[in-house]
C-alpha positions in Angstrom: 29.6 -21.0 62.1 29.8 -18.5 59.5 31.3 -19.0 56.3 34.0 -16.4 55.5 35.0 -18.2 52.2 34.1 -20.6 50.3 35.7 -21.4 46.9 36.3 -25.0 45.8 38.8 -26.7 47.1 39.2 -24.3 49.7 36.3 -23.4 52.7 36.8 -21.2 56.1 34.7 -20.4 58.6 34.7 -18.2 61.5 33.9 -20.3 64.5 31.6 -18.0 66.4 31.3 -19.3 69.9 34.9 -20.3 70.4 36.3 -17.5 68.5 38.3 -20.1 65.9 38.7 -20.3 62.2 38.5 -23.5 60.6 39.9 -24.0 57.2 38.6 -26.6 54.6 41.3 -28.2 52.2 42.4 -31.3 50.7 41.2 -33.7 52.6 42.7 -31.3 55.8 41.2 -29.5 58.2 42.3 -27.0 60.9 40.6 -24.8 63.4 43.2 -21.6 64.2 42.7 -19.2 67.1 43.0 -15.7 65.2 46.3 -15.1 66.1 47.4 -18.5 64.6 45.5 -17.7 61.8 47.3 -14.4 61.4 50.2 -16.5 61.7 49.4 -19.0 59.2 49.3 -16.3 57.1 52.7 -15.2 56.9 53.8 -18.5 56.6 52.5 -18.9 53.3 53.0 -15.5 52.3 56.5 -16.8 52.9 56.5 -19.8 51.5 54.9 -18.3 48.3 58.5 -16.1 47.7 60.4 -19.7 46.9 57.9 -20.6 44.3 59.4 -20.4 40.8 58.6 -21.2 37.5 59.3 -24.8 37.7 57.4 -25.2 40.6 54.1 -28.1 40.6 53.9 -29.3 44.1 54.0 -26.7 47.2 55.3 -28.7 50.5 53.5 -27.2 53.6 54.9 -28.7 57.5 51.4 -28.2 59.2 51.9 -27.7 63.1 50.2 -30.6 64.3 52.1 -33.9 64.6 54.9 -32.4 62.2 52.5 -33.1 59.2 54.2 -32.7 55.9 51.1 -32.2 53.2 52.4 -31.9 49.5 49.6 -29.6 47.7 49.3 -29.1 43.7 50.7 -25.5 43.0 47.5 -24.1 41.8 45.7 -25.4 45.4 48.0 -23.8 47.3 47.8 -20.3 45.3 43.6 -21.0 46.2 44.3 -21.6 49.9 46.8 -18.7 50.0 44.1 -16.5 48.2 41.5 -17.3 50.6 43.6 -16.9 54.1 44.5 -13.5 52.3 41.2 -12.5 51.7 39.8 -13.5 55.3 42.7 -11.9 56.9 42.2 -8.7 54.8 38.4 -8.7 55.5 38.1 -9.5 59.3 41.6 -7.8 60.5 41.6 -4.9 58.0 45.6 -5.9 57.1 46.9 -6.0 53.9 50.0 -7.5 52.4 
C-alpha cells in the first residue's frame, strides 16, 4: 500500500494490487474503487455548501449498510482536505 495522505485523524492509501483507496477516519474505514472515490468526492464537496456558521457536527450517510456517522465539524473539513488533495494529486482535477 502506499500512503497518499496521512494527517491525524485522517489516513489514505492507494491500494496497489487491487487498484482501491482506503481511507482512515474515526474509527471508519473504507476501501473505494477510484471512481467511487472520485464520487466520494463530490459528495462532500457538496455537503460542505450546507455548512454554516452554526454548524459543529457534519452528518455523513456512508454507502454501506445506510451508515449514518456524525463527525465534529473540524474532522470533517480534515477528511474533505485530504480526499481533495488525493483527488487533485493522482487525477490531476481540481475543484
Amino acid at each position: 500500500m502506499l500512503n497518499v495522505y496521512n494527517q491525524k485523524p485522517v489516513s489514505i492509501f492507494l491500494h496497489e494490487r487491487c487498484g482501491k483507496i482506503v481511507i482512515k477516519f474515526c474509527n471508519i474505514k473504507m476501501q473505494l474503487k477510484m471512481c467511487q472515490f472520485k464520487l466520494f468526492n463530490n459528495y462532500l464537496t457538496n455537503i460542505s455548501k450546507t455548512i454554516s456558521a452554526d454548524t459543529t457536527q457534519v452528518e455523513l450517510l456512508l454507502v454501506k449498510n445506510n451508515l449514518t456517522v456524525k463527525v465534529s465539524l473540524n474532522n470533517f473539513l480534515q477528511l474533505m482536505h485530504g480526499v481533495r488533495s488525493v483527488v487533485q494529486k493522482e487525477f490531476n482535477i481540481k475543484n
